[in-house]
VMD Tcl script that builds the backbone (N, CA, C; Angstrom):
set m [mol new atoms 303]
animate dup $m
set s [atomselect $m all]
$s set {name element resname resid chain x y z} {
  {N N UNK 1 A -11.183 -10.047 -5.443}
  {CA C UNK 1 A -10.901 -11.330 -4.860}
  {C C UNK 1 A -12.227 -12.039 -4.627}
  {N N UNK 2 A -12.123 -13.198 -4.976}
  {CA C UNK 2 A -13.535 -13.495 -4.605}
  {C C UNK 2 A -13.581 -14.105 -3.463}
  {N N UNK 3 A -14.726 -14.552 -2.934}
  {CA C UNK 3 A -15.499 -14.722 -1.890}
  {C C UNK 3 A -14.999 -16.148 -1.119}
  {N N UNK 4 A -15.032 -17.175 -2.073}
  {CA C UNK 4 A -15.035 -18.352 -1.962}
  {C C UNK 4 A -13.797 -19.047 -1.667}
  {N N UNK 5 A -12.557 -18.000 -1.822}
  {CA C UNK 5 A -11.640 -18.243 -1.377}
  {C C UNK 5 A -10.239 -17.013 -1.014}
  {N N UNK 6 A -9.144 -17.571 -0.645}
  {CA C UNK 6 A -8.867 -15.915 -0.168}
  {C C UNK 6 A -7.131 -16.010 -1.187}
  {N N UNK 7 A -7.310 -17.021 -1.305}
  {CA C UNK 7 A -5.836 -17.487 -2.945}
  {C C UNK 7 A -5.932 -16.913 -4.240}
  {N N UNK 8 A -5.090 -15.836 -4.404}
  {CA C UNK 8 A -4.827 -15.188 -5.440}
  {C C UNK 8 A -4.342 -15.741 -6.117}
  {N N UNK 9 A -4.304 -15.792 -7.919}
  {CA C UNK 9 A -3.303 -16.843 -8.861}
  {C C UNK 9 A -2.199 -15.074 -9.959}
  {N N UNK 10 A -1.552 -15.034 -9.544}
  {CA C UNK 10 A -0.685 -13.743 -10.672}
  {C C UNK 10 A 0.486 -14.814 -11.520}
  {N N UNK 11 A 0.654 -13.667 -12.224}
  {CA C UNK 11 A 1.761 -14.335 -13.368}
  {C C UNK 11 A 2.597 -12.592 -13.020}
  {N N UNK 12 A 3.754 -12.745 -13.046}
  {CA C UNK 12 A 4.826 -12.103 -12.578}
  {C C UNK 12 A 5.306 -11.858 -14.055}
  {N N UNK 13 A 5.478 -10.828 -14.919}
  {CA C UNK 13 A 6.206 -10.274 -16.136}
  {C C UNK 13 A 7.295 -9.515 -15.565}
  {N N UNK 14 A 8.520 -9.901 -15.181}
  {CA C UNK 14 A 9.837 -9.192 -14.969}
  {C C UNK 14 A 10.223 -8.160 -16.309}
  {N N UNK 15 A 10.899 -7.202 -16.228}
  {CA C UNK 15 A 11.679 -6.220 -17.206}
  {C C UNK 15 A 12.588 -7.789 -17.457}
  {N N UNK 16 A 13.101 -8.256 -17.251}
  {CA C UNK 16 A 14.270 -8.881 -17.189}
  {C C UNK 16 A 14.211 -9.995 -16.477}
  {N N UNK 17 A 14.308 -11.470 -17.435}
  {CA C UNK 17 A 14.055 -12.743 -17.203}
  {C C UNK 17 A 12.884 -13.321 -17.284}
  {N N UNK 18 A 12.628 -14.243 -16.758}
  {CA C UNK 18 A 11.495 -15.040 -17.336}
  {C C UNK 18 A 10.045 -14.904 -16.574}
  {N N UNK 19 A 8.931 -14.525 -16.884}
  {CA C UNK 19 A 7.484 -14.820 -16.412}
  {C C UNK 19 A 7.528 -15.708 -15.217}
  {N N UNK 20 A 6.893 -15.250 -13.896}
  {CA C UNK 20 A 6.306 -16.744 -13.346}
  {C C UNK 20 A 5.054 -16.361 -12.750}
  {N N UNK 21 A 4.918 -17.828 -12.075}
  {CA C UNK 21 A 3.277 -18.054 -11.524}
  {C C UNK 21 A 3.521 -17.808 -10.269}
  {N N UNK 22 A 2.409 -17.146 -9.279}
  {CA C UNK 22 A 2.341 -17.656 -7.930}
  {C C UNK 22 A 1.154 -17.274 -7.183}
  {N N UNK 23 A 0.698 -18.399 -6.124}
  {CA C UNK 23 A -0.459 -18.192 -5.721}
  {C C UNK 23 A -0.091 -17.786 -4.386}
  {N N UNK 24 A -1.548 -16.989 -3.751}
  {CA C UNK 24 A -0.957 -16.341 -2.613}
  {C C UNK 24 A -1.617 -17.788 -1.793}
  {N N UNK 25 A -1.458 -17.132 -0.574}
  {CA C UNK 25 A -1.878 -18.147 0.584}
  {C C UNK 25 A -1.674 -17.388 2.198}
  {N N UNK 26 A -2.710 -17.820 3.373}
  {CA C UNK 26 A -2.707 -17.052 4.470}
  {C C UNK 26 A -1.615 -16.407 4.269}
  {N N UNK 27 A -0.199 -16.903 4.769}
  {CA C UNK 27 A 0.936 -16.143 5.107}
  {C C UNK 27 A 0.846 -14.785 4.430}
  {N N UNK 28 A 1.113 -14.895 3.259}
  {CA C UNK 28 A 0.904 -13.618 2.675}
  {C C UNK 28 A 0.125 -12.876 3.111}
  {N N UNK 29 A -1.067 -12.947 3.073}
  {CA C UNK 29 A -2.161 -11.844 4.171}
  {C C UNK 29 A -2.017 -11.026 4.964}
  {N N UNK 30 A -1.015 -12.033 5.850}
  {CA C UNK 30 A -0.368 -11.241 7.354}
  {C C UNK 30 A 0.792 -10.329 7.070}
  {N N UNK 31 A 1.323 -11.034 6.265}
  {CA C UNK 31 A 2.932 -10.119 5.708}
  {C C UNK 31 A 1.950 -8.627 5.237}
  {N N UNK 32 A 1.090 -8.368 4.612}
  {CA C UNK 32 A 0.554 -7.292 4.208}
  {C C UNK 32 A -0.279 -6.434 5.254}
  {N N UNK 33 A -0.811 -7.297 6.158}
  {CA C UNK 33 A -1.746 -6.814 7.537}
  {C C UNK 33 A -0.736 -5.987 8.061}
  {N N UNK 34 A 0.544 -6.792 7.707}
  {CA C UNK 34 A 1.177 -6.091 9.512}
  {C C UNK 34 A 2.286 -4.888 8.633}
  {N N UNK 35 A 2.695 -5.360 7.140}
  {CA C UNK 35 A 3.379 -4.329 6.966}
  {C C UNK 35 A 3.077 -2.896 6.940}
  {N N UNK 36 A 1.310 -2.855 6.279}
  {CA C UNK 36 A 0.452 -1.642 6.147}
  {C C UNK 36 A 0.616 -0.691 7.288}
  {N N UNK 37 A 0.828 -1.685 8.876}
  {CA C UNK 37 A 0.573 -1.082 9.869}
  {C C UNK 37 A 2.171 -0.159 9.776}
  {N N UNK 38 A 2.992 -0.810 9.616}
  {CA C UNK 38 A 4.500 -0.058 9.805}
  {C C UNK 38 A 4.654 0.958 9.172}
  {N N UNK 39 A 3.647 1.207 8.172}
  {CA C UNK 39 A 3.866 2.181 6.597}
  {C C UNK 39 A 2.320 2.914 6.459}
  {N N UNK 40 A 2.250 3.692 7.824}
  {CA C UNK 40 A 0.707 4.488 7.597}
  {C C UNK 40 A 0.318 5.544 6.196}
  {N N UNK 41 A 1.818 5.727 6.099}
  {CA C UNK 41 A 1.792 6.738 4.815}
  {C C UNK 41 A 1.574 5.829 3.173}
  {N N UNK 42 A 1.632 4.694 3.646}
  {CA C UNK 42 A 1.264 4.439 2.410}
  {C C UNK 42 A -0.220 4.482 2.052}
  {N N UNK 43 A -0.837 4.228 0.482}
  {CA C UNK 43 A -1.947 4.164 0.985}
  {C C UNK 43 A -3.008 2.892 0.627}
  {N N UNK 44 A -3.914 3.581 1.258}
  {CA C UNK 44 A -4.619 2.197 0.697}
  {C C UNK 44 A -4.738 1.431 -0.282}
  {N N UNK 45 A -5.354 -0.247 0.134}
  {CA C UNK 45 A -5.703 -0.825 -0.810}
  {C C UNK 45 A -6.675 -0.333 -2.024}
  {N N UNK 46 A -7.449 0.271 -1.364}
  {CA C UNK 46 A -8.334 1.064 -2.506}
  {C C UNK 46 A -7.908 2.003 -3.393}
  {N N UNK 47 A -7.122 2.671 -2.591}
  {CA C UNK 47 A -6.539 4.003 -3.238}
  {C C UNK 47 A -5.281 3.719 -4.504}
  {N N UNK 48 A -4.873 2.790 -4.114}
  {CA C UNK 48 A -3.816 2.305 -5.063}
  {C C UNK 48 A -3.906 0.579 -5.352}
  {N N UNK 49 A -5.283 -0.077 -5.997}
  {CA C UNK 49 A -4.944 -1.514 -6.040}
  {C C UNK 49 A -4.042 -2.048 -6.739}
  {N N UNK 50 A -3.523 -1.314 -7.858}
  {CA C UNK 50 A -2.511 -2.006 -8.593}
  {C C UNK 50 A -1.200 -2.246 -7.637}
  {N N UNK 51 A -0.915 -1.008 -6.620}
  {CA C UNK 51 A -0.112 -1.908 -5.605}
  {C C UNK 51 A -0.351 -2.502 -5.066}
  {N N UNK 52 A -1.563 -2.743 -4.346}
  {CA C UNK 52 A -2.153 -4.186 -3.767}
  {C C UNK 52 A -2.169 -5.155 -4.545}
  {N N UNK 53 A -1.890 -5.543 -5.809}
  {CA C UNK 53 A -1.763 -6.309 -6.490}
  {C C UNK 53 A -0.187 -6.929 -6.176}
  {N N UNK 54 A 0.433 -6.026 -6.337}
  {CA C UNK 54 A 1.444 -5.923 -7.007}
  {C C UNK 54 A 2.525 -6.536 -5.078}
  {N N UNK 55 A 2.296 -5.617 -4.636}
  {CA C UNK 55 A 2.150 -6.492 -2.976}
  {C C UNK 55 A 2.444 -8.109 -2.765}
  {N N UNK 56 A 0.650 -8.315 -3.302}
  {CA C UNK 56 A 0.457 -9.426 -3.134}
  {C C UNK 56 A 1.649 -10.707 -3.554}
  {N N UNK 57 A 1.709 -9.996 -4.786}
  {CA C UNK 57 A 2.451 -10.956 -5.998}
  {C C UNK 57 A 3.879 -11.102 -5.318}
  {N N UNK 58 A 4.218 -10.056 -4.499}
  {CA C UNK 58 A 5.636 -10.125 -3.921}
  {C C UNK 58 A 5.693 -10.729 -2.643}
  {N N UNK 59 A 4.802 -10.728 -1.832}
  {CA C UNK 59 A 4.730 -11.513 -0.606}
  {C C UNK 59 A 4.429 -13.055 -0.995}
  {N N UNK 60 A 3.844 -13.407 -2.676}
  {CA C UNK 60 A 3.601 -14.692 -2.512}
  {C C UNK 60 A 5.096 -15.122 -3.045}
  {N N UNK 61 A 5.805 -14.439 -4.021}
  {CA C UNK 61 A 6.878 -14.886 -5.338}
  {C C UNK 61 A 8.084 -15.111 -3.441}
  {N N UNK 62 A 8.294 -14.370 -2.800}
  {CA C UNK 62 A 9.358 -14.392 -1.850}
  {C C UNK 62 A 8.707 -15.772 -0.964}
  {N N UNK 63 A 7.565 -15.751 -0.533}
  {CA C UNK 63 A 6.872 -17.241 0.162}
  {C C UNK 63 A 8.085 -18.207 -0.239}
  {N N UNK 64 A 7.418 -18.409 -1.979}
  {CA C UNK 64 A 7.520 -19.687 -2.946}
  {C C UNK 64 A 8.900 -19.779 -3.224}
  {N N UNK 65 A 9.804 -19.085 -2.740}
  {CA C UNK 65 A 10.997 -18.936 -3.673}
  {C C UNK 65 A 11.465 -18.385 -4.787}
  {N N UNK 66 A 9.814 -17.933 -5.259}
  {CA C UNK 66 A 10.478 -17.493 -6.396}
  {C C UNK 66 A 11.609 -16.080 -6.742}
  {N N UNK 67 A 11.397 -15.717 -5.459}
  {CA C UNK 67 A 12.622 -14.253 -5.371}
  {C C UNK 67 A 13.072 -14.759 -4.027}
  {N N UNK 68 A 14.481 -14.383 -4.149}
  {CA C UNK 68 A 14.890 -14.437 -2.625}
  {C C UNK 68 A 14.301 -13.740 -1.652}
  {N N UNK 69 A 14.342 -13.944 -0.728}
  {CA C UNK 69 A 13.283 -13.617 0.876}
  {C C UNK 69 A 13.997 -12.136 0.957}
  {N N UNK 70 A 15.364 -11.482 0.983}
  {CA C UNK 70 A 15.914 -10.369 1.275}
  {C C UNK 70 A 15.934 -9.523 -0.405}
  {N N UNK 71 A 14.691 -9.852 -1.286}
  {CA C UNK 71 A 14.424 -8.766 -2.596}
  {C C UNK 71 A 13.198 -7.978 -1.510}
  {N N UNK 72 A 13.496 -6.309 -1.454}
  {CA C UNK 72 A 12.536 -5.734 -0.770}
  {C C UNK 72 A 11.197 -5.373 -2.236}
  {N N UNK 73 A 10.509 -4.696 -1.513}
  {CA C UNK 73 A 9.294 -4.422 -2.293}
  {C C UNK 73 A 9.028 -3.181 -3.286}
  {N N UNK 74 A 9.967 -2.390 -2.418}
  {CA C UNK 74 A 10.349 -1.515 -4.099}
  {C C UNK 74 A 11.128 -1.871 -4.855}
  {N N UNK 75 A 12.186 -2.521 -4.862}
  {CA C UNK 75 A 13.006 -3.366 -5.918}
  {C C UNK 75 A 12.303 -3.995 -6.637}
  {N N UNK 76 A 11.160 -4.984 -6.258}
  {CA C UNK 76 A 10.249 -5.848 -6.874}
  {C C UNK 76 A 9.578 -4.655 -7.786}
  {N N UNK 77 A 8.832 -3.851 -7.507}
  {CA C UNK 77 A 8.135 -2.845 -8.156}
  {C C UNK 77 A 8.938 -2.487 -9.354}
  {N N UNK 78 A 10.304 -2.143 -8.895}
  {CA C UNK 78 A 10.740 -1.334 -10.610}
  {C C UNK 78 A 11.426 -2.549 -11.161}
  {N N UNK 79 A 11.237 -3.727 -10.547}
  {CA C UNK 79 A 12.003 -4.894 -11.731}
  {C C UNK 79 A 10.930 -5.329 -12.298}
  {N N UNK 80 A 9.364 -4.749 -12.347}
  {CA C UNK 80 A 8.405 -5.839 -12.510}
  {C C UNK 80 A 7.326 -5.132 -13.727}
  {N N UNK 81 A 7.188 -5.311 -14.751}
  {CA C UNK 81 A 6.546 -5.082 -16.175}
  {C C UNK 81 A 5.357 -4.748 -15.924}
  {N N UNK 82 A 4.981 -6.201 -15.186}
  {CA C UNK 82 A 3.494 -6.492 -15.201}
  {C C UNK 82 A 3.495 -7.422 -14.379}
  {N N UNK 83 A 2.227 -7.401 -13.219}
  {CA C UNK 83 A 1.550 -8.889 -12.581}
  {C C UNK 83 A 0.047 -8.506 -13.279}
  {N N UNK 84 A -0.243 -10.139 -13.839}
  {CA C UNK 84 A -1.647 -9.932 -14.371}
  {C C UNK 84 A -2.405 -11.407 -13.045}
  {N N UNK 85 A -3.469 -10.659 -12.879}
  {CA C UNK 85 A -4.085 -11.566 -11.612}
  {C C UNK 85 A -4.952 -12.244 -13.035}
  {N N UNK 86 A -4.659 -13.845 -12.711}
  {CA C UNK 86 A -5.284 -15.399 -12.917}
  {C C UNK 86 A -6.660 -15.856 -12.437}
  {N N UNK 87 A -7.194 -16.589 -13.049}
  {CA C UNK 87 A -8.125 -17.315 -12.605}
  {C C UNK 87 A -8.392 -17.756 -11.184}
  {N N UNK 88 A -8.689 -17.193 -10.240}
  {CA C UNK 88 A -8.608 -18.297 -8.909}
  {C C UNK 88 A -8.916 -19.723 -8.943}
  {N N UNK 89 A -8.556 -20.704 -7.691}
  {CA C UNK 89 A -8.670 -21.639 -8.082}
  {C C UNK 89 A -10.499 -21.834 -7.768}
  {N N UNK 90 A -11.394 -22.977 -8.094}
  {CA C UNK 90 A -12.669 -23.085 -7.989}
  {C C UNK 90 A -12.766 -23.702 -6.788}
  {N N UNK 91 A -13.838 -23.144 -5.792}
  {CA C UNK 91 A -13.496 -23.863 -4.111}
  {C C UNK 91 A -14.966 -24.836 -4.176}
  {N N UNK 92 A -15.096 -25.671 -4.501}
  {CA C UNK 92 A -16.783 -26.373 -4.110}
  {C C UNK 92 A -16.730 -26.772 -2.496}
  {N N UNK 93 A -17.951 -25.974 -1.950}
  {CA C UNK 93 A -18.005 -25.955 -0.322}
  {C C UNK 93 A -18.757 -27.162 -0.416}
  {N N UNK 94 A -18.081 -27.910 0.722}
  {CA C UNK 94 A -18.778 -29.147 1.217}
  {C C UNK 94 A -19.694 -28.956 2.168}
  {N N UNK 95 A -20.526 -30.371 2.256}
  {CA C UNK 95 A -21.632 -29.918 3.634}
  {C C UNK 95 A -20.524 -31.232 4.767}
  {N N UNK 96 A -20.756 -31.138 6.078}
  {CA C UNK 96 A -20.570 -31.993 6.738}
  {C C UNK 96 A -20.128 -33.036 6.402}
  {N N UNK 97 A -19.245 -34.024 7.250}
  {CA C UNK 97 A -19.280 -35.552 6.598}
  {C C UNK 97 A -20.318 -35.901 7.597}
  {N N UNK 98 A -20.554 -37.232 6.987}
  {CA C UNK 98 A -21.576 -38.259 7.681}
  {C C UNK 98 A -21.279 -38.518 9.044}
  {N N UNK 99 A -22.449 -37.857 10.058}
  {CA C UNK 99 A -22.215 -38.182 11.231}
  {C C UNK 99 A -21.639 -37.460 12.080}
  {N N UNK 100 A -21.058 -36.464 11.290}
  {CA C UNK 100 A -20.563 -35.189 11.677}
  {C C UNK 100 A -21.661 -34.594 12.713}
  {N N UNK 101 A -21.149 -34.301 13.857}
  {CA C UNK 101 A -22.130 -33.201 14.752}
  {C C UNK 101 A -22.197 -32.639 15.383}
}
mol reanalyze $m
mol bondsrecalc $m
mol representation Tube
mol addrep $m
């Protein structure tokens, strides 16, 4: 993930139906902060990133609509081919506005 911003871009390859896009955003973050905590046995982000990927892609696709809010996260897992993580978007940091102080 890079630095400059904290928005993931995946493309969602279902077994079944059509490809989509989705970017993450805060919410998602927290949905993963707090679920990790409920699920000590799972394991880490490190230890397993392709599920941190794969996570991600499901806390953003349920956000956006693109899955209904009550598809859980192992369902998502065995309906899902492939998430390939996208380009992020490009963040150019601003300085201050004028007068700013």
């Amino acid at each position: 993930m890079s630095l400059d911003t904290v928005r993931q871009h995946f493309r969602v390859i279902p077994f079944e139906g059509e490809p989509f896009e989705v970017w993450t955003a805060v919410p998602d973050y927290r949905v993963q902060a707090f679920t990790w905590k409920r699920h000590p046995e799972w394991p880490t982000r490190e230890e397993d990133p392709v599920g941190n990927i794969a996570f991600m892609a499901w806390a953003a696709a349920r956000r956006s609509g693109e899955i209904a809010m009550d598809v859980k996260f192992e369902a998502f897992v065995e309906a899902t081919a492939d998430v390939q993580e996208l380009e992020p978007e490009k963040v150019v940091p601003t300085g201050p506005a004028p007068g700013a102080g």
